[in-house]
KOLDO-795150 format. One record per residue (C-alpha): residue in one letter; x, y, z; residue number from 0. Coordinates in steps of 0.5 Angstrom, whole numbers, plus 500, padded with zeros to 3 digits. Layout:
REM residues N
+------+-----+-----+-----+-------+
| guse |   x |   y |   z | dolum |
+------+-----+-----+-----+-------+
|    A |   X |   Y |   Z |   NUM |
...
+------+-----+-----+-----+-------+
END
This chain:
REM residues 345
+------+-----+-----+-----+-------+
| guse |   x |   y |   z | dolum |
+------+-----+-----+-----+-------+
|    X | 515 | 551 | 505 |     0 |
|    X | 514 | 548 | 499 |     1 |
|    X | 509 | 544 | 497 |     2 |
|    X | 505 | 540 | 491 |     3 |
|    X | 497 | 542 | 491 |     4 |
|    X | 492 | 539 | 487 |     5 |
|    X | 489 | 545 | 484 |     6 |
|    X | 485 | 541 | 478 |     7 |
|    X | 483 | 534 | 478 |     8 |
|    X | 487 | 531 | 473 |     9 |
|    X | 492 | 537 | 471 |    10 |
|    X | 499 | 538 | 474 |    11 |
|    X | 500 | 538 | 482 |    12 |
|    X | 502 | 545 | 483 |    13 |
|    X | 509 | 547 | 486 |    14 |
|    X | 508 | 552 | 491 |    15 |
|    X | 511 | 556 | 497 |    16 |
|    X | 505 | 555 | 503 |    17 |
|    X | 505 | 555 | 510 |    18 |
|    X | 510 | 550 | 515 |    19 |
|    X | 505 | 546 | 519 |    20 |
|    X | 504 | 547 | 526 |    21 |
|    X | 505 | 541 | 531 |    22 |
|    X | 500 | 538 | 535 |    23 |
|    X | 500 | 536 | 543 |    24 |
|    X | 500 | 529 | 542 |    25 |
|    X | 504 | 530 | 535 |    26 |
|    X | 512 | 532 | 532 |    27 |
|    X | 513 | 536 | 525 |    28 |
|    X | 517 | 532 | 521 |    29 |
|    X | 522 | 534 | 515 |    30 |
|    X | 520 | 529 | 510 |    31 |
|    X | 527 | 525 | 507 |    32 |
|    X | 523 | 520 | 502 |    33 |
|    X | 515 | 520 | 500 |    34 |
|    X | 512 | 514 | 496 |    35 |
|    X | 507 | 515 | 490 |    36 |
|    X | 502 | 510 | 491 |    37 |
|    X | 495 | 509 | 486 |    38 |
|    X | 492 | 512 | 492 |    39 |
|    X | 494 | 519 | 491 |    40 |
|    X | 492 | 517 | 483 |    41 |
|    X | 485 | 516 | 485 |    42 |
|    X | 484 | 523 | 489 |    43 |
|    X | 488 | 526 | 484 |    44 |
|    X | 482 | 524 | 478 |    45 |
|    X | 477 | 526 | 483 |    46 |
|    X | 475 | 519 | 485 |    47 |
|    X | 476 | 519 | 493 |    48 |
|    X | 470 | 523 | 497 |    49 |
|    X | 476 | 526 | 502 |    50 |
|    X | 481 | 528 | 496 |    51 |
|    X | 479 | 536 | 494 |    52 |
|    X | 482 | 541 | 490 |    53 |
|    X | 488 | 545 | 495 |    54 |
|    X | 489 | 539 | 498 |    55 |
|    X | 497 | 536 | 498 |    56 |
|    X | 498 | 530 | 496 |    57 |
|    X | 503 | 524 | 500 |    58 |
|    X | 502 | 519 | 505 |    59 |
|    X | 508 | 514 | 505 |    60 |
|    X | 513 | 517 | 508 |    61 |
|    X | 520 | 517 | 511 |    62 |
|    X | 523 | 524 | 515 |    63 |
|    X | 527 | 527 | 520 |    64 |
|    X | 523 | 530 | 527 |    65 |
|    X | 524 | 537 | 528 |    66 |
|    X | 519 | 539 | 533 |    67 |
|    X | 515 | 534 | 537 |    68 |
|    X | 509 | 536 | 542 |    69 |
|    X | 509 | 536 | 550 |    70 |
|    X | 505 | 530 | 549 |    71 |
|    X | 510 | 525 | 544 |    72 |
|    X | 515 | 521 | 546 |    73 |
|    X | 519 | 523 | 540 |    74 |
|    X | 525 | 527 | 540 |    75 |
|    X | 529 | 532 | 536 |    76 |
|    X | 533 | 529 | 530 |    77 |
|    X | 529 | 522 | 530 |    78 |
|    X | 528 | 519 | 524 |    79 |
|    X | 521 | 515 | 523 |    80 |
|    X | 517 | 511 | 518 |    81 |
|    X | 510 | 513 | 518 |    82 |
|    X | 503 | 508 | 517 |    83 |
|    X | 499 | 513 | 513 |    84 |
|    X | 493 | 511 | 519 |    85 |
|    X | 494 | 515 | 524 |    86 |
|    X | 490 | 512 | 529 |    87 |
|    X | 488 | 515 | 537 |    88 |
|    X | 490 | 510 | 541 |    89 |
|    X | 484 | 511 | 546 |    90 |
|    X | 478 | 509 | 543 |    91 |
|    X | 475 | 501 | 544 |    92 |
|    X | 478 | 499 | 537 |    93 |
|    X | 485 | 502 | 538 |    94 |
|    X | 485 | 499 | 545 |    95 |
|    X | 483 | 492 | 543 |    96 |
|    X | 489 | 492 | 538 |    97 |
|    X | 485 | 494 | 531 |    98 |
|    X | 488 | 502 | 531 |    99 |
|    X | 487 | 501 | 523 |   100 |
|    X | 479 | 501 | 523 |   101 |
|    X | 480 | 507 | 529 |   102 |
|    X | 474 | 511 | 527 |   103 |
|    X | 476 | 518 | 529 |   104 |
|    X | 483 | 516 | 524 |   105 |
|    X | 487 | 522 | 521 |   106 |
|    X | 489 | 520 | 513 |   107 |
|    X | 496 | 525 | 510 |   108 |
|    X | 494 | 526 | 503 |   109 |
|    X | 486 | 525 | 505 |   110 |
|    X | 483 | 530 | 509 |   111 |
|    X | 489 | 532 | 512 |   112 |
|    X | 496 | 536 | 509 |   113 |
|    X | 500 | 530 | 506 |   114 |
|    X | 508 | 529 | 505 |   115 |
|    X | 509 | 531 | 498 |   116 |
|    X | 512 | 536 | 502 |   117 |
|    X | 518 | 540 | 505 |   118 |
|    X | 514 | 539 | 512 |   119 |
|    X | 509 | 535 | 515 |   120 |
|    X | 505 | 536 | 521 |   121 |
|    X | 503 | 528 | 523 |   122 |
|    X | 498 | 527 | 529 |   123 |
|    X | 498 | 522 | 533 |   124 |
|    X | 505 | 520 | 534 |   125 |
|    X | 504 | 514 | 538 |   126 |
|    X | 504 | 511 | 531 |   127 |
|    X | 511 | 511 | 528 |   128 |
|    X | 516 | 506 | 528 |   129 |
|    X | 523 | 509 | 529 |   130 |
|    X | 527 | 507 | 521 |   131 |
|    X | 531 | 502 | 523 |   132 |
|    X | 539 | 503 | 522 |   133 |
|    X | 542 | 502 | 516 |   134 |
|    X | 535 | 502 | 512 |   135 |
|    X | 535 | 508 | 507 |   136 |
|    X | 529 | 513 | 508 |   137 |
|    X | 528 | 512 | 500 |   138 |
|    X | 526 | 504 | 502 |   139 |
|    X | 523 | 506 | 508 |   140 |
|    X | 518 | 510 | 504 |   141 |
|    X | 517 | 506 | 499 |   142 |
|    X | 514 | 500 | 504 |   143 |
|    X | 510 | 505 | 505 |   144 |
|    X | 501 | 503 | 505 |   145 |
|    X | 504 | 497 | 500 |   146 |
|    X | 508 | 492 | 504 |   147 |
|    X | 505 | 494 | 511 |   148 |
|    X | 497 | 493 | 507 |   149 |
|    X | 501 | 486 | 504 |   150 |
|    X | 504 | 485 | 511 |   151 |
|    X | 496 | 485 | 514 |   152 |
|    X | 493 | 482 | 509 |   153 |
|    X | 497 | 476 | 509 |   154 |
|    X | 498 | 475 | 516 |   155 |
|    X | 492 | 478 | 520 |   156 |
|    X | 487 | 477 | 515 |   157 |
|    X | 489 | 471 | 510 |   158 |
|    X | 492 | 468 | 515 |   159 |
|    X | 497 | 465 | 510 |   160 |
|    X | 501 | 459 | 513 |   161 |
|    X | 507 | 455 | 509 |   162 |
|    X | 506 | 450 | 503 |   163 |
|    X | 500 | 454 | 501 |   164 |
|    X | 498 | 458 | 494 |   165 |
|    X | 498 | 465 | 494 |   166 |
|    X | 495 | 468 | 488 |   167 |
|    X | 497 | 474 | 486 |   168 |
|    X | 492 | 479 | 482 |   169 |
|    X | 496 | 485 | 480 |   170 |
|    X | 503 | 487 | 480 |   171 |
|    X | 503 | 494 | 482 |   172 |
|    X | 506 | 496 | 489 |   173 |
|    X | 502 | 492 | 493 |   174 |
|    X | 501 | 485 | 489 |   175 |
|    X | 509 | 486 | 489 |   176 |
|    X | 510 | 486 | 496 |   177 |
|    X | 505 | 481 | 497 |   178 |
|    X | 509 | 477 | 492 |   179 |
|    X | 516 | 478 | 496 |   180 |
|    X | 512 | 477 | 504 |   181 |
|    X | 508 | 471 | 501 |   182 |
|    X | 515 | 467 | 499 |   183 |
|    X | 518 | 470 | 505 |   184 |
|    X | 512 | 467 | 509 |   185 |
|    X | 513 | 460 | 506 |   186 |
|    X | 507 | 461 | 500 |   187 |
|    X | 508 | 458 | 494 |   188 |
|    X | 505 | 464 | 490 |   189 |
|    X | 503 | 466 | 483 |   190 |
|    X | 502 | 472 | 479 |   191 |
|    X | 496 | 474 | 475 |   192 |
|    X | 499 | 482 | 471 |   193 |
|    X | 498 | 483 | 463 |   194 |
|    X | 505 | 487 | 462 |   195 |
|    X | 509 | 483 | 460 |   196 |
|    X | 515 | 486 | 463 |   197 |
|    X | 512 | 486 | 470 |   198 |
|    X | 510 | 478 | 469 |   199 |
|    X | 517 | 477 | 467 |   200 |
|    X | 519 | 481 | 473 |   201 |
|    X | 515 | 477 | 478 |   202 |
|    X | 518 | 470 | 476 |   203 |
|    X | 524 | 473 | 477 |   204 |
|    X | 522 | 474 | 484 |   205 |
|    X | 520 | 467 | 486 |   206 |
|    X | 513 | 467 | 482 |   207 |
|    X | 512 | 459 | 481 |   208 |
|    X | 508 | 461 | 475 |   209 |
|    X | 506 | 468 | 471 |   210 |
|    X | 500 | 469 | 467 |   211 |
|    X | 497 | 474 | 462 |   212 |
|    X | 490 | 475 | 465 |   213 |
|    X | 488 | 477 | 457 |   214 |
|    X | 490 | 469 | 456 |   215 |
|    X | 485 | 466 | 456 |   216 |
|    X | 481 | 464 | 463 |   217 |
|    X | 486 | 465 | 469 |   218 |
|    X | 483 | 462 | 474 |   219 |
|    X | 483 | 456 | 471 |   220 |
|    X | 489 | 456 | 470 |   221 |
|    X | 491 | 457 | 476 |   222 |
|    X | 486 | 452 | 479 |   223 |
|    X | 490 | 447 | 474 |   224 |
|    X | 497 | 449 | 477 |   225 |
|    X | 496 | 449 | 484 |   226 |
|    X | 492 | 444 | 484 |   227 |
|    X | 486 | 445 | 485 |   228 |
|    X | 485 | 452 | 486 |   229 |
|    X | 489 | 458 | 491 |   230 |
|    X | 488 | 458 | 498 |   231 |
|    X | 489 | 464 | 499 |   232 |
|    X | 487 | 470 | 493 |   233 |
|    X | 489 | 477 | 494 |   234 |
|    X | 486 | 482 | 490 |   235 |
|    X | 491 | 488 | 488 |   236 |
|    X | 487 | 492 | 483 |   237 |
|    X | 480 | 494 | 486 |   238 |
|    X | 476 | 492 | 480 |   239 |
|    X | 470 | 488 | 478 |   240 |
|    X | 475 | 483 | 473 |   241 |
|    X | 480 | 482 | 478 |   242 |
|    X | 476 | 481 | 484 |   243 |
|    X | 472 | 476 | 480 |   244 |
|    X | 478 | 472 | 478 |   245 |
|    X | 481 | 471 | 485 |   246 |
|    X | 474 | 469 | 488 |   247 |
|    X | 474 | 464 | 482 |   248 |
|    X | 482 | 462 | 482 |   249 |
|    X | 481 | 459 | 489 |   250 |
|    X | 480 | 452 | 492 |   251 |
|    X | 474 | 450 | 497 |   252 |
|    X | 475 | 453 | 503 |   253 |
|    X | 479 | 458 | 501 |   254 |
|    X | 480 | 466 | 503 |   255 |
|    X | 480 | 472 | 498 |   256 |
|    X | 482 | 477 | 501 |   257 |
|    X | 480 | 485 | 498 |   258 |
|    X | 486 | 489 | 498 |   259 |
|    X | 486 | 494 | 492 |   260 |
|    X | 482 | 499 | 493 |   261 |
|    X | 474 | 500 | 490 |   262 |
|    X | 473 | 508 | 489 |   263 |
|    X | 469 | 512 | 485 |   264 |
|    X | 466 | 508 | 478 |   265 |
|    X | 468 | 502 | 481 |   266 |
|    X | 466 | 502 | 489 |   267 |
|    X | 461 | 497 | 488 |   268 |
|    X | 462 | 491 | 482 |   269 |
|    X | 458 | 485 | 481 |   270 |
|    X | 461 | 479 | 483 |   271 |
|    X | 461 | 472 | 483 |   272 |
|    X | 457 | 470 | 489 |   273 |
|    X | 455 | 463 | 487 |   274 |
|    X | 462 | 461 | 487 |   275 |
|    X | 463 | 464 | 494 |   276 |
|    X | 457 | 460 | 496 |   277 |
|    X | 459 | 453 | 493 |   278 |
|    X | 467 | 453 | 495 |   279 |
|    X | 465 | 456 | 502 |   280 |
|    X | 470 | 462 | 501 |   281 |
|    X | 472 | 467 | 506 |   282 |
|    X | 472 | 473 | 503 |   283 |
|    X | 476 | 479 | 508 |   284 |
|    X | 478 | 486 | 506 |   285 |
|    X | 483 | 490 | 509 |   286 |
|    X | 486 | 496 | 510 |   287 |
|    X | 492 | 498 | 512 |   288 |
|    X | 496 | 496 | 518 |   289 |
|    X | 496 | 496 | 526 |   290 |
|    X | 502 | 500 | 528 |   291 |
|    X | 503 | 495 | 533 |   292 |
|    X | 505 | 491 | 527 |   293 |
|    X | 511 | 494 | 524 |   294 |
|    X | 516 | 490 | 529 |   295 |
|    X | 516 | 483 | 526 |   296 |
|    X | 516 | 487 | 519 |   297 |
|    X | 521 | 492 | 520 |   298 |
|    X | 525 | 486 | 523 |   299 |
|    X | 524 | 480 | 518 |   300 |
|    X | 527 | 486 | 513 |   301 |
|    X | 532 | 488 | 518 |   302 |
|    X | 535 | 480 | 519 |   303 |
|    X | 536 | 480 | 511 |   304 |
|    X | 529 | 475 | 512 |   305 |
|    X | 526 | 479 | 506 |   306 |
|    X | 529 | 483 | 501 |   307 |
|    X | 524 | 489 | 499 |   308 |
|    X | 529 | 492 | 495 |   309 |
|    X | 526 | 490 | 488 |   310 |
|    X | 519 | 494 | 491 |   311 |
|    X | 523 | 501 | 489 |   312 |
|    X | 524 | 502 | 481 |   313 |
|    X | 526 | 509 | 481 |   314 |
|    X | 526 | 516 | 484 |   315 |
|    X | 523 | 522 | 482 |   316 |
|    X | 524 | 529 | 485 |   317 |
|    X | 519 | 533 | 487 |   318 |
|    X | 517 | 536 | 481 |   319 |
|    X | 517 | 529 | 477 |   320 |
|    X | 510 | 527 | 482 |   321 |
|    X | 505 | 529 | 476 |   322 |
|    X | 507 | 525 | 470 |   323 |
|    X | 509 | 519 | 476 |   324 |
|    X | 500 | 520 | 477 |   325 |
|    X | 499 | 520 | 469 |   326 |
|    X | 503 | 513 | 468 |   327 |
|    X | 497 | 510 | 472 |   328 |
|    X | 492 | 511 | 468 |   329 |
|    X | 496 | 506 | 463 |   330 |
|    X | 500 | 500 | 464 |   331 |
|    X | 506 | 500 | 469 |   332 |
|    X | 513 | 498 | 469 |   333 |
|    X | 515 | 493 | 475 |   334 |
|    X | 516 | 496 | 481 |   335 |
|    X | 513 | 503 | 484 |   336 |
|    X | 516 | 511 | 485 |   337 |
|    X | 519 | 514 | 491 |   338 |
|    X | 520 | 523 | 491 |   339 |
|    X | 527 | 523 | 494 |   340 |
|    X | 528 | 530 | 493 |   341 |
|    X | 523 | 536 | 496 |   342 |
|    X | 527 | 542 | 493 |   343 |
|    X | 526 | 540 | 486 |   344 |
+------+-----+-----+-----+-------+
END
């Protein structure tokens, strides 16, 4: 099948011929129709995540079509799934007590494990994908990818957002977007902190109450001045010390940070300011990924036209388009993220 390999941190991803994946007992092979390019692959392509390695094939939201399934998954031939990128046992006590995103035997596509930037993928596991809603295009289905359901739970099984509060955005990327769109769905009030210009623009027209150039000035307090008195809830959507610090700092007393964006590398660990999480009495979570039991109320809110997640797919590249979509992250971003949607390219 063909494939894309990292070969060299940094350097274009390879077009190779390499083996078609074989199907586990408990899993299927998929044909991938769709597969998101997420600031997670831009981390193991620099070299920054501990599981990514050279010879790896990156990718790990994706949307396909089964072409074989194990003895042992409940799937058929020709049935066309979303994949969340933790593909938890099911067994062990954390799956069992509804918590399959910190199952500690998890295989990750594209982290350990054989992504979808790919012909084909070998998905383990296969109690953990949902079945693509009818009518829904599998380019929308991949760009939900680890961003919307990560937002989905972040918001609901963390934060624990209710309607009438502030949501503070910081970032605007592919998470920070989909956290925007599910807030205001969810009835938040929210605003967004970027320092693209466009992409502030883009967040206003989406709903964001206010916007602001985090180069401007100190942004939380200007968030605490427009809400009111501070955030309720913050999400952090970068995962580096400047940002993760102005959420912590844009809340209100009692409120709740939530640590979405992923610290790897140079910035796993970073200074914070814990005096104002002990003087607001801050909650702060973090959070990763989503329960696969939880893509039945979100897939179903999009479905009803109770969210619209179109505006998260800005554009759609072919396979061999991959490489240049991961160099873009090292700078600033347009609104919305990029989905492959041609594997034989």
């Amino acid at each position: 099948m063909r494939a894309a390999v990292l070969r060299a941190y940094r350097a274009d991803l390879s077009i190779e011929t390499v083996a078609d994946p074989v199907c586990e007992a408990d899993g299927v092979v998929v044909r991938v129709l769709a597969c998101g390019i997420c600031r997670s692959d831009w981390h193991g392509w620099v070299g920054e995540h501990p599981r990514v390695k050279p010879g790896a094939i990156p990718g790990h939201e994706y949307c396909g079509e089964v072409v074989e399934a194990g003895p042992l998954a409940r799937w058929r031939l020709g049935d066309k799934i979303i994949a969340p990128f933790i593909l938890a046992c099911g067994q062990c006590p954390d799956c069992q007590s509804g918590h399959s995103n910190i199952c500690k035997t998890q295989r990750v596509p594209g982290f350990g494990e054989p992504g979808a930037y790919a012909e084909y993928i070998g998905v383990p596991h296969a109690h953990n994908l949902a079945a693509l809603p009818e009518g829904m295009s599998p380019v929308l289905a991949a760009g939900l990818g680890c961003r919307v359901t990560t937002a989905w739970h972040a918001l609901t099984g963390r934060a624990a957002i209710q309607a009438g509060e502030w949501l503070a955005v910081h970032g605007t990327g592919g998470i920070g977007l989909s956290a925007l769109l599910l807030g205001r769905a969810l009835g938040a009030r929210v605003v967004v902190v970027d320092v693209v210009p466009e992409k502030l623009a883009h967040a206003r027209a989406l709903g964001a109450e206010a916007a602001f150039d985090a180069r401007e000035g100190d942004v939380a307090a200007r968030i605490v001045e427009v809400t009111g008195g501070g955030a309720h809830v913050s999400i952090e959507a970068l995962g580096i010390a400047a940002t993760a610090n102005a959420s912590i700092e844009c809340l209100r007393p009692l409120g709740r940070h939530v640590q979405v964006g992923l610290p790897v590398g140079h910035t796993a660990r970073m200074e914070i300011n814990m005096n104002a999480v002990y003087m607001k009495q801050l909650a702060l979570f973090g959070t990763r990924g989503m329960p696969a039991w939880k893509y039945p109320r979100l897939l179903d809110m999009i479905t009803r036209g109770a969210v619209d997640m179109s505006p998260l797919v800005a554009r759609t590249v072919p396979l061999s388009g991959a490489s240049a979509e991961l160099r873009a992250f090292d700078g600033p971003m347009p609104p919305g993220v990029a989905v492959i949607d041609d594997l034989m390219r």
